[in-house]
Structures are given as C-alpha cells and as structure tokens.
C-alpha positions in Angstrom: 128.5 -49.6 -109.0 132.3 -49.9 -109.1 134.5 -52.4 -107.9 138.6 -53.0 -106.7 140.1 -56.5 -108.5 143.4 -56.7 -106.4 145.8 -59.3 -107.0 147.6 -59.2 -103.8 150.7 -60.3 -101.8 152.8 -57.7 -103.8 155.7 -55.8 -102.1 155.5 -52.4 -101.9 157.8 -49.4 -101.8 158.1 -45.7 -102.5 156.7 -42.6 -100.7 152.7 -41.4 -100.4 151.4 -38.3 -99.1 148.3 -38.1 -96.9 144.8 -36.2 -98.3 143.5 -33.4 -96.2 141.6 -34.8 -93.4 137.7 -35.6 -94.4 137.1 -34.8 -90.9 138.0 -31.3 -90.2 136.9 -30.8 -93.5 133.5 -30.9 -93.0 133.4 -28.8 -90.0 135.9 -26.5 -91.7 133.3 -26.2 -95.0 130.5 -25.7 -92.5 131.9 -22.9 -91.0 132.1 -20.7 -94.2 128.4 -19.9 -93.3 129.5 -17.8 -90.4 130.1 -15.1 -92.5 129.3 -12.9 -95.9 133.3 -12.3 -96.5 135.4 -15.0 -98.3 137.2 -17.9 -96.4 139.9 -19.5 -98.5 140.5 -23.1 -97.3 143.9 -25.0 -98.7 144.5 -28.6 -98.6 140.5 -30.1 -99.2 140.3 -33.6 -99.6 138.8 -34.8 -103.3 136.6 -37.6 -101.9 132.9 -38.4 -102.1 131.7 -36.9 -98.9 133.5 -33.5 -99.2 132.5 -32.9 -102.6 129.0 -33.0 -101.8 128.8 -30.9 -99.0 130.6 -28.6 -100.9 128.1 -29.0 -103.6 125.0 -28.5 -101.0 126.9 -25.1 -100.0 126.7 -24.1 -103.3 123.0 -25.0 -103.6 122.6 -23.0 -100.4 124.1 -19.8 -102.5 127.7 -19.9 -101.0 129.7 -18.6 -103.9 132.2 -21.2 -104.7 135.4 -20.7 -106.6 138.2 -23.6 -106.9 142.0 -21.4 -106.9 144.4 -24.8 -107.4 144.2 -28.0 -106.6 142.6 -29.2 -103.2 142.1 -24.9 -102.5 138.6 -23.2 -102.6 137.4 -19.7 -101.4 134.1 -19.8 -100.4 131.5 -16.6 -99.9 128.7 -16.9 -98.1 126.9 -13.7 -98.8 123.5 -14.4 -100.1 122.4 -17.4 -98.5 118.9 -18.8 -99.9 117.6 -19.8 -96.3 113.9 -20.7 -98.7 116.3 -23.9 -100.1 116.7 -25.5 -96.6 113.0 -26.0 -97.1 113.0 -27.5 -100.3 112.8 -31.3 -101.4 116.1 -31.2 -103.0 117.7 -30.2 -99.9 116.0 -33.0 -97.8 117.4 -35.6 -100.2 120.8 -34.2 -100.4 121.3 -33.4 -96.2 120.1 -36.8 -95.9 122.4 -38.2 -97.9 125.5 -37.1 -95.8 126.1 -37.4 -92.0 128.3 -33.9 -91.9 125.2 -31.7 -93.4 124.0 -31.6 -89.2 127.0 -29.3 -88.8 125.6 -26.3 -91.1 123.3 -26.1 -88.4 125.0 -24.5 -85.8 126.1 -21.8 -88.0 123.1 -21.0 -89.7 121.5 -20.3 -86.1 124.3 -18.3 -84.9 124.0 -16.0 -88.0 120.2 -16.2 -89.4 118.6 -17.3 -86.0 116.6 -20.4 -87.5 117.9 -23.4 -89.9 116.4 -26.5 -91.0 118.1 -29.9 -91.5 117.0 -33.8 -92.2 118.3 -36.4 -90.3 121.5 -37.0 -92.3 122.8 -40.4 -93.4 126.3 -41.5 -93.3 127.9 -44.8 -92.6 125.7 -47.7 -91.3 128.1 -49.1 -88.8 124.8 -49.0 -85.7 122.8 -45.9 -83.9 124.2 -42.6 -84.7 122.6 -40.7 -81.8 122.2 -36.5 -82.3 121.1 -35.8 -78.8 124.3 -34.3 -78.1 124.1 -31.6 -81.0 120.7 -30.7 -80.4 120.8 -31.0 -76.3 123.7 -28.6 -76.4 122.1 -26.0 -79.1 118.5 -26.1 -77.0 120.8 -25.1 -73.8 121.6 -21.9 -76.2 118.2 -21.0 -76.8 117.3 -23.2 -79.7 113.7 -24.5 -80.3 113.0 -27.6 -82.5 110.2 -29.0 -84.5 110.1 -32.0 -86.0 107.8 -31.9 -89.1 106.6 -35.0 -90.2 107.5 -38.5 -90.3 111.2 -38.3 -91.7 112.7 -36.3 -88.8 112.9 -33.1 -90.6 113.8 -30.7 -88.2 112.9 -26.5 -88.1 114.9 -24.9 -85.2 113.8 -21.5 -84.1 117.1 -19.6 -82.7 116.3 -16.0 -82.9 117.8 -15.2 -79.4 120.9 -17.3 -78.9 122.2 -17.1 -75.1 125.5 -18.4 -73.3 124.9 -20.7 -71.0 127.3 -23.2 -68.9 126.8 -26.9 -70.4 128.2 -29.9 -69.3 128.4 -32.7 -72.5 127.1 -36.2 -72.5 129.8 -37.2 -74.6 132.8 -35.7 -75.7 131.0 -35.8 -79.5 133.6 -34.2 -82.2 131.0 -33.4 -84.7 128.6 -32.0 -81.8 131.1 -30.1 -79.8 131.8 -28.5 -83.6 128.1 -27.9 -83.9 127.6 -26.2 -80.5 130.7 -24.2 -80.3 130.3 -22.7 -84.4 126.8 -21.4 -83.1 128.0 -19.9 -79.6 130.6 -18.0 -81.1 127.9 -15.5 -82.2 125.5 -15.9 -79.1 125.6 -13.1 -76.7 127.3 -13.6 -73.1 129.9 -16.2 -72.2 129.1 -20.1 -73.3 131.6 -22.6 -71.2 131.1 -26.2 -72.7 132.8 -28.9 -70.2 133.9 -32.2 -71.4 134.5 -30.9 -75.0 135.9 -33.1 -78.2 139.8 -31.6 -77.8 140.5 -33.6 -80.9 143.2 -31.6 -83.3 140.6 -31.3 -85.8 138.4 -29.0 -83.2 141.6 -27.6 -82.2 141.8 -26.2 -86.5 138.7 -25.3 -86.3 138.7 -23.1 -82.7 142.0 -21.4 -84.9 140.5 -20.8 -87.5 137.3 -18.8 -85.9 139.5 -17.0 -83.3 140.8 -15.6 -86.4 138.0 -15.0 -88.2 137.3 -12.8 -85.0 135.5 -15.1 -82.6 136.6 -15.1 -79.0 137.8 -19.0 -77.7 139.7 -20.0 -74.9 140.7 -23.5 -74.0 141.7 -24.1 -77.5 142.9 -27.8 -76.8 141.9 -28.8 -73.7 138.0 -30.4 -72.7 137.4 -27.0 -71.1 135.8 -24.6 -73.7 134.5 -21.0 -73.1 133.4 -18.6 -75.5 133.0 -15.1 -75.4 130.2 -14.2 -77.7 130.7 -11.1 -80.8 128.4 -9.6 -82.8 130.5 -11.0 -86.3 133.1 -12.8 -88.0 135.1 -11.7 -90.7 137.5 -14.1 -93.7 140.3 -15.9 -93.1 142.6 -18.3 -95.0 142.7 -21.8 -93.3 145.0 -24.9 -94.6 144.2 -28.2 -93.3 146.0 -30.7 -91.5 147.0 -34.3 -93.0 144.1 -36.9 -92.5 145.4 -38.9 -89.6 142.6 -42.0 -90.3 144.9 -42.6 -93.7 148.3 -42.4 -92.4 147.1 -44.8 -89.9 146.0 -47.0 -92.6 149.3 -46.5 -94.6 151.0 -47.7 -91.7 149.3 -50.9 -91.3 149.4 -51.2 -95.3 153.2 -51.5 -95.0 152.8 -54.1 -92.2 150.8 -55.9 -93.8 152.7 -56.0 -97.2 156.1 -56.3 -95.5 156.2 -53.0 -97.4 159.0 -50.5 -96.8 156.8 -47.2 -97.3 157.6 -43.7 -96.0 154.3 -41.6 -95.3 155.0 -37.6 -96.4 154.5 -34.5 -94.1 152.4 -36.1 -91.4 152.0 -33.5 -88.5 153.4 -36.1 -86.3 153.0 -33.8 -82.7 149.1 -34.1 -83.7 148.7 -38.0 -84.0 148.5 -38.7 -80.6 148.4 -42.2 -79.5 148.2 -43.7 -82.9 151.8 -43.9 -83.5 152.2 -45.9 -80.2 149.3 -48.0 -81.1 150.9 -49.5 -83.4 153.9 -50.0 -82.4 152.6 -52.2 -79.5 151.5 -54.3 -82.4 155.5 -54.6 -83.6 155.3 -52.0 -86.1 158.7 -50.4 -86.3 158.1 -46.6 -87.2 161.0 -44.3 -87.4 160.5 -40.2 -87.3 162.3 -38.7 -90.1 161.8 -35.2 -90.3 158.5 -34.6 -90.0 157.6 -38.2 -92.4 157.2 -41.7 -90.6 159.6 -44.3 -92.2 158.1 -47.9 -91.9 160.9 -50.1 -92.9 159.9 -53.6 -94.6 159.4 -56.4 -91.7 159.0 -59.8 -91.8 157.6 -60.3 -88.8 155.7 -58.2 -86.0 155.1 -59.4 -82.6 152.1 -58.2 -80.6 153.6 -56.8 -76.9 151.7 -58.3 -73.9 151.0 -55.8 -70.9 153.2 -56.3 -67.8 151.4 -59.2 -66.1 151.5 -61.4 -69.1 147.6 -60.9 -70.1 147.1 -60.3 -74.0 147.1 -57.1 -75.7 144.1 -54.8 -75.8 143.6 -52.5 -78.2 141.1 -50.1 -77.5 139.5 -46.4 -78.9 138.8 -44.0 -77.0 138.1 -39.8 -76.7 141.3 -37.7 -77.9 143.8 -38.3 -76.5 143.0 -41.9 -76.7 143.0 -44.0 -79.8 140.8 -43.4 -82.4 137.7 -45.2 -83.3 138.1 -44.2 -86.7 141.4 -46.5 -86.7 139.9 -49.7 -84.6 139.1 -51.7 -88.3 142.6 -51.1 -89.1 144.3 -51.8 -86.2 142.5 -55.1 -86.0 143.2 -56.4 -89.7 146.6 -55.6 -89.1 146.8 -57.7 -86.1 146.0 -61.1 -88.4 149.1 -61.4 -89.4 150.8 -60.4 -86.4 152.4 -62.9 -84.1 150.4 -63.0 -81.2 147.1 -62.6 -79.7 144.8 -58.9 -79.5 141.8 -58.1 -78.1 140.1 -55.5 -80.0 137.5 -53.4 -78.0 135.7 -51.3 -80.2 133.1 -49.4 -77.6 131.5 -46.5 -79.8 129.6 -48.0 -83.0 127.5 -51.5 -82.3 127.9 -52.9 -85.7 131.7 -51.7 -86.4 133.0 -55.2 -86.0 130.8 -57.1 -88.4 133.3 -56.5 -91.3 135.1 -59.4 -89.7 133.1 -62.4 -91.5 135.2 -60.8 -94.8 137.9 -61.6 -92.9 137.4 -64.8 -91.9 136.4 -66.3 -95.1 140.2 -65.2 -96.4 141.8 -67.5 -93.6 142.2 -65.2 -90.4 141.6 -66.4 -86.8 139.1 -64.2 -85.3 136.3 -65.0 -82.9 133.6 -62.3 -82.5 133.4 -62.0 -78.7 130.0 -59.7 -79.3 129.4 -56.4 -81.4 132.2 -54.7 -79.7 134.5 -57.3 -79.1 136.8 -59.4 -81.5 139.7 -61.8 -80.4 142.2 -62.0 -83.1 144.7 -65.0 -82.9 147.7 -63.6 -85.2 148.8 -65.7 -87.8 152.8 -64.5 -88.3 152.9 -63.8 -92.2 152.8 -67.9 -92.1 149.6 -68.2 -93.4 148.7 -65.8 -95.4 145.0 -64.6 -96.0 143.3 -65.8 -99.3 142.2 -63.7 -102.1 138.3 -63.7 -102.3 135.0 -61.9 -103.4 133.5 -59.2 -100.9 131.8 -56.0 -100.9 132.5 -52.9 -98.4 130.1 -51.8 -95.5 131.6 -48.7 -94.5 134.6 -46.1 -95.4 136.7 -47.4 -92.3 135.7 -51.3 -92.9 136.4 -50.9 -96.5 140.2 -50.0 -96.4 140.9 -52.7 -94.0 139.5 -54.9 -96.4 141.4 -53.6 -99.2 144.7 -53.6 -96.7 143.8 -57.6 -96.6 143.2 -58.0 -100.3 146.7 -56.4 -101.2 148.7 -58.9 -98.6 146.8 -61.6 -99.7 147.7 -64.5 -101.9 145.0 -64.6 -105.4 142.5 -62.5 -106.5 140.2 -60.4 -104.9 137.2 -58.1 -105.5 136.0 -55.5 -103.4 132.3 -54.4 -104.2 130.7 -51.3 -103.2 133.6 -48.8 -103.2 131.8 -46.1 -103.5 132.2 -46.4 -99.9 135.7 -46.3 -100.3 135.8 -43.2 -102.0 133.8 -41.0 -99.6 137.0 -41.0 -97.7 139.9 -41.9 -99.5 141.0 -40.0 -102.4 142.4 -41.7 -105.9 142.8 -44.5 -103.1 143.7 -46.6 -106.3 146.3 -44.4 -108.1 148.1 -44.2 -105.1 149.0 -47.5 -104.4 149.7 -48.4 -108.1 152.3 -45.8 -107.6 153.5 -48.0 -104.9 153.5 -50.8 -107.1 149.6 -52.2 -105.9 148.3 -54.5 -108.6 144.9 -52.8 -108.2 142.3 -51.9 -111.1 138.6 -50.1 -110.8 136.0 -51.8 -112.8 132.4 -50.6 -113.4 129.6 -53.5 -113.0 
C-alpha cells in the first residue's frame, strides 16, 4: 500500500494539462468490441482503472498495440467468448465497475456475453437495473448462476423497441445504446444520459457506421445495421480534474492556468464555482485562475444560503460534489451541499473535520459547511482515502493546509488521476509517494 506525505500551505503556480477523461474512456475501450477492424483511440488516460480494462480486453483476445503516448489501436477480431467463463475473468470484471459496459457490445455482435457484478468505488448501492432493464427490453435474457451474481445473457435476437429510462444512467445509457446499434429495427431510448462523454461516444459509432440521431439531446433513436467498421477516436479533457484543478488553486491561493480544456463542453461547472467566488478567466481555450486571497460564497436572491447541488447533464456533476464542498471550507460564507445520487458520498467529511473545518453532516446526502475565510486554516493530519472523488478533495485539503499530512490508500487515487503527484510538484506541491 502506498501513501501521499504532503506538507502543505505552499503556493502554487505554473500551467497543468488535463488527462483524457477516465470516463469516456471506458465506454470508449468498450466499444472496440463492436467490431473485427482496428479502432485507434488518442488521448487514454494512464490511471489504474483504464489500464485494467484495457488489460481484460486483451485477455478477451482484442489485439492491443500502444502507437505513442496515451494512443492505442485496438483489434477485436478473434474474441475468446470461452474466457468470459473463466475464473480469471470473474475476478478481474469484478474488480472494476466499467467491465458491465463490454456487455452491451458483446450481445450486439456475438448475441450472448457473461459478466460478474463489477466492483468499483464504495461510496453506497450501485444499482444495474437500468443496464439490464433496458438490454431485456431488446431481447436479452439473463441468468444468474450462483451465489456471486454471475450473470449469462442470451441475446441471439436483438430487437428495437421504444424504452423509456428510469434514470438518465451515463454508464447504462452507454450500455444500451452500444448494443442497439446492431439490433434490427429502430430503438428510441427517452430520457437518455446527454452527458459529452455519450455525445463522443454516439460520434464515434456514427462513424464507425452506426446510425444515431439525437446525438446530444435526452432523445435517442437508433436505426439498427448489420456492422460497424474502424475509426480513429481522440478523447476529450477529463472534466472531473479540471474541476479539481480549479478548486486546487482556490484553495492554495494558487495562480494556476489549466491547458486545453474544451470549455463549450463543461457545462455548469465553470459557473459552479464561480458562485463560490472563484474568479476564472477564459483565455483561449485554457481557464486562468488568478491567485485570491479570499472567495466569498454568493447567496441566492432572497438572501437564503447557497446550495450547491449535482444533478443529470446539464446540471452539475456528482463526480464534482466532494470537490466543490472542500473548497467551500475556506470560503467566506455558508453552503449547503446536496449530494442526492450516492448514500455514503459525504462520509469523507469526518477527514475534514479532524483538520479544523466547520461542517455539520445534515444526513448521508446533506452537509452544511460554515466557511472559514483562509483565517483559519485546516491542519495537517493522518488519513486514508475512501474513494477516487473523496481522495482528491482530501489531497486538495492536505496541500492548503498548515503541517504534515499523510494520505493512505492512494491506490484509490490513482484509478483516476494520472502521475497526480508529478504534476503538482511541477507546480511546486511539496508532495512525496511512499510505500508502507
């Protein structure tokens, strides 16, 4: 197990690029299945979680071939559909939340597939009902086998079919629509994820040959074709870090300009923070965050305090809520943090507390944060991260804070963050990786 000793309350300056984003990355990866010809993908993120499902491809007998750095072709021809049966697959899909999205290509293309319940981040109930409600309205069958909630699924007839979607799910919209693209007749799913990572991904099949309108919008319909040819795909900028950059130079009182963002594609997140008094300043297509002092928290017309809550594209990502709220610590002012999706998201907070910040824990989705204006700044101390998200608020804390601090566990960390550590000592982080 690894470990982050930061000694904190260090200014920071210089410039930082954003990774490819981990999340259209996985849906991206998955859809290399769709097809025998070679898909050549620029921009991958190196982190944890990629890196395995890129591994379990190759397991699966995608031919995998690295051209440069963060730029793969991948080759699904001879797919071993015998491995999805195996032990060592069941351990590996586990192991990773994304693997439930090779699913709906391997049904759209083979007509059966097998996947474990996969793992992931522990932050409360994770519910699948969405991916497999939407894939049984195409035709799918499933079988559970055993205790362990290993699933066979029986496709060999896929069918378009209206649906309408429980939730606006990213990662089952992704599923759904990467197997209808190959089912025969016209699939139209309503109250679709619209997020820009869906919006890459309906790109990048229409021009592998599939047949989407809607791109974009909550309204999907699919025509079905028999095939899908290659394509060369680059990835967008992982909006979940330059989110987290921004409240890093907040926090720091850090003047820190974030490279080649994709700023028409961020949607409220810019604004977000800047109701938190984060000046941000669009220079070309980089977001300047010039070093501040102070940052004071708007109130809403009426005088009540701030709320700052996430919500389905176009709305503020959950992804972002751990962020947001650390940030607000040190702000001058009062936020309420609503943080509706995940049950156990919030319970990072404790951390936070024991380093000097006001927060009262309303309930599992609801934390009060009573800002402390840079006046009292957070204390360095020993803790150990829960999740990806949870894990680089805590590290945003440990950097602005005043001593020592260890952050345990970053293997969390590193399933979404790449080099996390080399990049802020180019900023001028005092940060070091030890191994316990």
């Amino acid at each position: 197990m690894s470990s982050f000793i930061i000694n904190g309350g260090k200014k920071l300056s210089g410039e930082i690029t954003p990774q490819g984003a981990k999340n259209e990355a996985l849906q991206i990866l998955c859809a290399t299945l769709l097809t025998p010809e070679a898909i050549t993908i620029h921009n991958i993120p190196d982190i944890r979680d990629v890196n395995k499902l890129i591994d379990l491809l190759a397991d699966m007998g995608v031919q995998v071939n690295s051209t440069g750095k963060g730029s793969y072709t991948f080759k699904a021809e001879n797919i071993n559909l015998d491995y999805l049966k195996s032990v060592d697959f069941r351990k590996k899909g586990a192991g990773l939340r994304g693997s439930v999205m090779i699913l709906g290509p391997l049904l759209a293309r083979f007509g059966k597939g097998y996947i474990p319940h996969p793992g992931g981040d522990k932050i409360g109930r994770r519910r699948l009902d969405t991916h497999f409600i939407g894939l049984q309205k195409l035709g799918a069958r499933f079988n559970s086998e055993g205790p362990n909630s290993f699933y066979s699924i029986d496709a060999s007839e896929l069918k378009g079919c209206y649906m309408l979607l429980d939730e606006a799910s990213v990662t089952g919209t992704a599923n759904i629509l990467m197997a209808a693209v190959m089912a025969k007749g016209t699939t139209t799913i309503f109250n679709a994820a619209c997020e820009p990572y869906l919006v890459q991904l309906c790109r990048m099949l229409n021009r592998m040959g599939a047949n989407i309108s809607g791109v974009g919008s909550n309204l999907l319909v699919i025509e079905g074709v028999d095939k899908l040819g290659g394509t060369t795909h680059t990835m967008l900028p992982d909006m979940i870090e330059i989110g987290s950059f921004i409240g890093l130079a907040a926090m720091t009182g850090s003047a820190i300009t974030i490279k080649n963002v994709h700023f028409q594609e961020l949607g409220m997140i810019p604004e977000v923070f800047r109701r938190l008094g984060i000046q941000l300043e669009l220079q070309g297509d980089d977001i300047f965050i010039p070093a501040q002092e102070t940052y004071e928290v708007e109130t809403f017309m009426d005088g009540s305090i701030m709320t700052i809550a996430d919500a389905p594209w176009p709305g503020f990502t959950p992804d972002l809520i751990s962020i947001a709220l650390v940030v607000a610590t040190q702000a001058k002012g009062s936020v309420l943090i609503h943080q509706k999706m995940f049950e156990s998201r919030l319970f990072f907070v404790d951390k936070l507390i024991e380093m000097g910040a006001q927060i009262i824990l309303c309930d599992p989705h609801r934390a009060t944060i009573i800002g402390l204006n840079h006046q009292y700044p957070l204390r360095g101390i020993t803790m150990s991260s829960p999740d990806i998200r949870a894990g680089v608020a805590l590290l945003i804390a440990a950097l602005s804070a005043r001593g020592k601090s260890q952050i345990d566990n970053i293997e969390q960390i590193d399933r979404g963050y790449q080099d996390i550590d080399g990049r802020l000592r180019a900023l001028g982080a005092d940060i070091e990786r030890t191994d316990n």
